[in-house]
C-alpha positions, 0 to 999 in steps of 0.5 A: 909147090915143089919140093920145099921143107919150110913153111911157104914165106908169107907176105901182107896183101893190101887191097883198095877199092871203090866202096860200091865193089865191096862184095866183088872185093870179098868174092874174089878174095873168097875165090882165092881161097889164100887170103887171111884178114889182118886185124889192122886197126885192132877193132874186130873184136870190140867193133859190131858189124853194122847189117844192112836189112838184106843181111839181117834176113840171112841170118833170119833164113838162116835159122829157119833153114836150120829149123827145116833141116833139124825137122827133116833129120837132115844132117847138114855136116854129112855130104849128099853126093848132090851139088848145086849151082847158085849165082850167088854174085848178089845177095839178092839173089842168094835170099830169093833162092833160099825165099823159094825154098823156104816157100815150097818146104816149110809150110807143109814141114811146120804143118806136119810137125804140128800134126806130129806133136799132137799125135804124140801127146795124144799117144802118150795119153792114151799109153798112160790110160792103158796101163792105169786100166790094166793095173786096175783090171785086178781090181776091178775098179771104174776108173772114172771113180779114182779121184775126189767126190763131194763125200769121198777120196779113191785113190789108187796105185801100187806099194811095196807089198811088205808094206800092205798091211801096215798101210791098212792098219794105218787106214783103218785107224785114222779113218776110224774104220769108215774105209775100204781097201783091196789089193793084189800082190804083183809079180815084181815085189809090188802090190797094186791097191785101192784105197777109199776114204771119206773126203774129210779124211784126205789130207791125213790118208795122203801123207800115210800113202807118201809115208808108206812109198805108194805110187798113185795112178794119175788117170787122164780124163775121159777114161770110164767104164770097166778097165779092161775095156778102157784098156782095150779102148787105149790100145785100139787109139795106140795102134791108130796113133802110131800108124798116123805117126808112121805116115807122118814120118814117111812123108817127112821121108819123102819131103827130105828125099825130094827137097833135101839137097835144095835145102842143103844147098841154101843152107850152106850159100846162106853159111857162106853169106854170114861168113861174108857179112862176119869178115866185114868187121877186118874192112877199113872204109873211107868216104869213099874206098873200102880197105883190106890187109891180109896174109898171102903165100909169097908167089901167088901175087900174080893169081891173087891180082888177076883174081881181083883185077877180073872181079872187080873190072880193075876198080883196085889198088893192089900192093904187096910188102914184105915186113920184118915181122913177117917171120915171127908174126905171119900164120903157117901155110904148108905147101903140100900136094892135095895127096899127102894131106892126111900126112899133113894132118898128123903134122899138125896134130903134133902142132903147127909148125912155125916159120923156123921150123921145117915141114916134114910132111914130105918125108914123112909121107913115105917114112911113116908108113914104111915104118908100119909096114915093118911094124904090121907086115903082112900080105893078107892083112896089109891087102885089107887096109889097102882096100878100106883105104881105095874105098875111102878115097873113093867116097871122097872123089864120089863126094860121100860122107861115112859118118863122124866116127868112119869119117877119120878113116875116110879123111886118112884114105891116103895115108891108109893106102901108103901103109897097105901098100907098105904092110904088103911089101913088109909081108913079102919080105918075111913071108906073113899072109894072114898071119900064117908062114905056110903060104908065101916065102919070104923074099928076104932069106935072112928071115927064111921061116926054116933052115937047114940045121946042118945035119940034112933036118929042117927046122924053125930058123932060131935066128930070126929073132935076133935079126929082126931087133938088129934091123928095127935098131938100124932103122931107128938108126936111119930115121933118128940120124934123118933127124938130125941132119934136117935139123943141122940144114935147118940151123944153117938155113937161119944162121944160127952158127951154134946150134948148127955146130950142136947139130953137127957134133951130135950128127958125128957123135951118134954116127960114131957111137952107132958105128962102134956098136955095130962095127966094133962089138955092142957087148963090150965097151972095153973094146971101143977104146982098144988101141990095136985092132981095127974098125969096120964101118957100118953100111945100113941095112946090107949086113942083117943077117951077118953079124957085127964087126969083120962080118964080111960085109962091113968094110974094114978101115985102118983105123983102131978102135981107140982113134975112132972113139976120139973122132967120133965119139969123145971129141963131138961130144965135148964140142957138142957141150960146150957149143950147148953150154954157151946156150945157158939153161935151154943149152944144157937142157938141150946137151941132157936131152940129145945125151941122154936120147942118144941111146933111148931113143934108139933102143925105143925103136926095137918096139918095131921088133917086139910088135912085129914079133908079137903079131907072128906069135899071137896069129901062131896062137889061133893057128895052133889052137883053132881047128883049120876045118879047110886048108885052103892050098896055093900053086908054087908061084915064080916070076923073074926067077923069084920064088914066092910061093914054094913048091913044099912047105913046113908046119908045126901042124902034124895034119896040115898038108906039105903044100902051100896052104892057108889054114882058114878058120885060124885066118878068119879069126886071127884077123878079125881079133889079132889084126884090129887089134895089131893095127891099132897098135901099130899105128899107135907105136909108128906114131909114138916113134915119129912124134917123141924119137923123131920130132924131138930131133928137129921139129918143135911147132908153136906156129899159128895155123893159116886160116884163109877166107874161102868158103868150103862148099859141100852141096853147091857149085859157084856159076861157072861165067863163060866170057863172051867173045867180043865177035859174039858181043851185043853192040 
């Protein structure tokens, strides 16, 4: 693994063997988990895989298995924490194990779903007879009665009560007044009605009815006698009903509690055998031999043929090439440690990288967070996302599923640990513990939450503002310039002469520029060219809090201001276009984009500040305008001579006392409101600096994913085959 910035080099793995070891080729390339099939004859998109029977029935239980799981409420994408081992080194016994599963479990769930589908449709039933009878009770309507007879039509239902007496007009009229009609207003704006009309008269009685926006009841059958006790008679069957529904339930419960990770398990080796089956149509068979071509991390030779050699008793031919296409046309494989994963995962969000691009998963892992850190820096907050990280690293060591939704914050959990970590380690440096600045002091003293004004009086440092924007645009300074040196090795990695020269000149270029801001004057840019005078050269980080220039931390160095700018910053940038230039329009777009960067790039970085800024004020908010209720105090805390907890605090608070304290009420909600919320942002913003003022430096993706066959496994285990020693062996 090491510590390798490029994408691994991939080379192309040929494997023959005897058509009779054709599974054992694929459990062992299953096995290495490192294999991508080659499409060499072009025919795995237009060619069908021909199924033995044994395969057709996988597919069959498959679906079956499915059903099963669908029936028990069992999501298969949501892990147990249960595994299973299966001997799936036959397909036959793979099928006899998911038979005997299906066998004990799907009689008794069909059954029960059969029994649940009729008890619901009786339910539904006996709901509508229900509120028919209750509508009716009014009315005092037999519901048996509403329907055609041999001399009559009933109908019944509810009308816009505006509309009543228009209805009965229109009745009495085409029915020559042979009708009878009673109503009852309702409550909701509507009126329940019936109406009886002689049968001759139906047709024209049931366009006025649809005309005048009357709802009929659709009575079920065998519902007669008084409504009230039809409806009584309904409601007796419903609570009947949906207790039988409710054991029907629980003993679909107890079935899924009992058999579920059974079910689980043979449904995902039966996965895994379809997986099997699909990749059949990248083999090449002869009369005799069966053939594979496929992708493999160049350094792995020797475990990929052992892997195959013991799968297959040696009945293969292995061999191992390096084509010239290779580097344009090979997939993608990132060679991380399993802990910078989620790192990875942003990566490649972002895009794959290509084979001439670099991995910055690596640096990032560490240059990621600390950004955040310096975004969210906070003790209080930053212990929070730390522990919410530990948990979701612990559900994945535990092998426990959050959901789809909690699911993205337990596949991040390493990544959430880094920026806990690093908000903490931020909090520390400026003394922020759930937003309140009454607890910790900061261990920078730059950024002391108070300072004496000169005259013995202690007030709120008006300088902190401005040197945490000088150090969020050194930081962009770092990581912008971090950028472009890795884009300058990777250019010199692949020889390509004149982007690496681009890449020097820009490296020189913003160096010199970023240097005549903060060693010269960030004011005036009549002093970058003044030909008396001298320069101080920019050491990162060491002079926040000290101003620019002869600070008294910035070393001085004969050289004039003009000199400089000729060096670093005129002649780099006339190299840079004419190396650019000689590119034709990508080049100059490129030159436009890197000049043009040059300073928004930089100045993007001050969001760092703002956010920073915005969390101080926004939690300051809830302090000031929240009643504390309890002022939580803290002990005066030294170690190794450094104060982190001091003896005597100051607050804007004219209540609060002069100890370290933490006002809880204005914590509490601070948290939940400005600490989400914060959060998100940023982890939005850190993101947005990385992607768009980082990546643009260096990182250009386009490349194609590696996609290896291996089975991904949740509920089973693969048989563990202990050799036996030839002392032990059956002669």
């Amino acid at each position: 693994m090491g510590l390798r910035m490029s994408p691994a080099e991939m080379i192309i793995a040929r494997v023959v063997s005897h058509k009779d070891y054709e599974r054992e080729v694929l459990l062992a390339l299953e096995e290495f988990g490192h294999f991508e099939f080659i499409d060499v004859t072009h025919q795995a998109t237009v060619v069908e895989v021909k199924r033995s029977r044994e395969e057709e029935t996988v597919f069959v239980a498959s679906d079956r298995l499915t059903k099963i799981l669908h029936s028990l409420g069992i999501d298969p994408g949501r892990a147990s924490g249960i595994r299973i081992e299966i001997d799936d080194r036959e397909l036959t016994g793979t099928l006899a194990h998911a038979a005997e599963v299906i066998g004990s479990v799907e009689p008794e769930v069909l059954e029960i779903d059969s029994e649940t589908a009729a008890a619901q449709l009786e339910l539904d039933k006996q709901r509508a007879i229900r509120d028919v009878a209750m509508s009716l009770e009014p009315l005092g309507l037999d519901p048996s009665r509403i329907g055609a007879t041999e001399y009559t039509f009933t109908v019944a239902g509810v009308v816009p009560t505006g509309r009543v007496s228009q209805l009965e007009w229109s009745l009495k009229e085409v029915t020559e007044a042979a009708y009878a009609f009673k109503h009852i207003p309702l409550k909701r704006g509507v009126s329940v009605a019936t109406a009886s009309v002689p049968i001759e008269r139906r047709d024209a009685v049931e366009r006025i009815l649809s005309a005048m926006e009357f709802e009929s009841f659709t009575m079920p059958e065998a519902a007669e006698g008084e409504p009230h006790r039809v409806a009584e008679e309904a409601k007796r069957r419903i609570v009947e009903l949906e207790d039988e529904l409710a054991q029907l339930h629980a003993r679909k419960k107890a079935i899924a509690k009992e058999w579920g990770p059974r079910v689980l398990a043979a449904w995902e080796i039966l996965e895994i055998e379809k997986q099997r089956v699909e990749v059949r149509k990248y083999l090449v068979y002869t009369e005799q031999s069966v053939k594979a071509w496929g992708w493999i991390p160049e350094g792995m030779e020797e475990e990929f043929e052992s892997i195959l050699r013991e799968k297959t008793s040696a009945v293969v031919d292995i061999k191992f090439e390096h084509p010239d296409f290779a580097e344009y046309e090979s997939p993608t494989y990132l060679d991380n440690p399993s802990f910078m994963k989620p790192t990875e995962g942003v990566v490649s969000a972002f895009g794959t990288p290509s084979q001439h691009d670099l991995d910055p998963t690596k640096i990032m892992f560490l240059a990621f967070p600390l950004i955040f850190g310096f975004v969210f820096a906070d003790i209080g907050q930053g212990m929070l996302i730390l522990i919410i990280g530990l948990a979701a690293w612990r559900a994945n060591r535990r092998g426990d599923d959050w959901g789809q939704i909690l699911g993205y914050v337990q596949a991040g959990a390493e990544g959430l640990i880094m920026m806990g970590l690093f908000a903490i380690l931020g909090g520390f440096l400026f003394g922020s513990f759930f937003g309140a600045e009454t607890v910790f002091e900061p261990l920078w003293p730059t950024f002391a939450h108070h300072v004496d004004d000169g005259h013995g009086h202690v007030i709120p440092n008006p300088y902190r503002a401005a040197h945490m924007l000088k150090l969020s645009i050194e930081i962009g300074a770092i990581h912008i310039m971090l950028g472009i040196l890795l884009n300058v090795y990777n250019k010199m990695k692949h020889h390509d002469r004149r982007d690496a020269v681009v890449g020097i000149s820009y490296f020189v270029l913003y160096y010199g520029f970023i240097n005549l801001l903060f060693g010269v004057s960030y004011s005036s840019v009549n002093d970058w060219f003044n030909p008396t005078g001298q320069v101080n050269l920019w050491v990162p980080i060491a002079g926040i809090g000290y101003g620019i220039g002869n600070n008294g931390v910035y070393p001085a160095i004969p050289v004039s201001p003009l000199l400089w700018s000729l060096a670093t910053f005129i002649v780099p940038f006339v190299i840079m276009a004419l190396a650019s230039f000689k590119g034709g329009m990508d080049g100059v777009v490129l030159f436009l984009e890197y000049a043009i960067g040059m300073i928004s790039h930089t100045v993007s970085y001050a969001r760092i500040f703002a956010l920073n800024t915005v969390h101080v004020i926004l939690s300051g908010v809830f302090f000031t305008l929240i009643p504390a209720v309890i002022y939580i105090p803290f002990p005066e805390l030294n170690l190794l001579g450094i104060e982190f907890i001091p003896h005597e605090v100051h607050s804007s608070d004219p209540l609060a006392p002069h100890y370290p304290h933490l006002p809880l009420l204005g914590a509490i909600i601070g948290t939940f409101i400005v600490g989400i919320l914060e959060g998100l942002l940023a982890f939005m913003h850190t993101l947005r600096l990385t992607y768009v003022e980082w990546f643009s430096k260096f990182f250009h993706a386009g490349g194609v994913a590696f996609m290896p066959f291996k089975a991904t496994r949740v509920y089973t285990t693969p048989p563990v085959i202990v050799p036996v020693q030839e002392s032990y062996a059956v002669s």
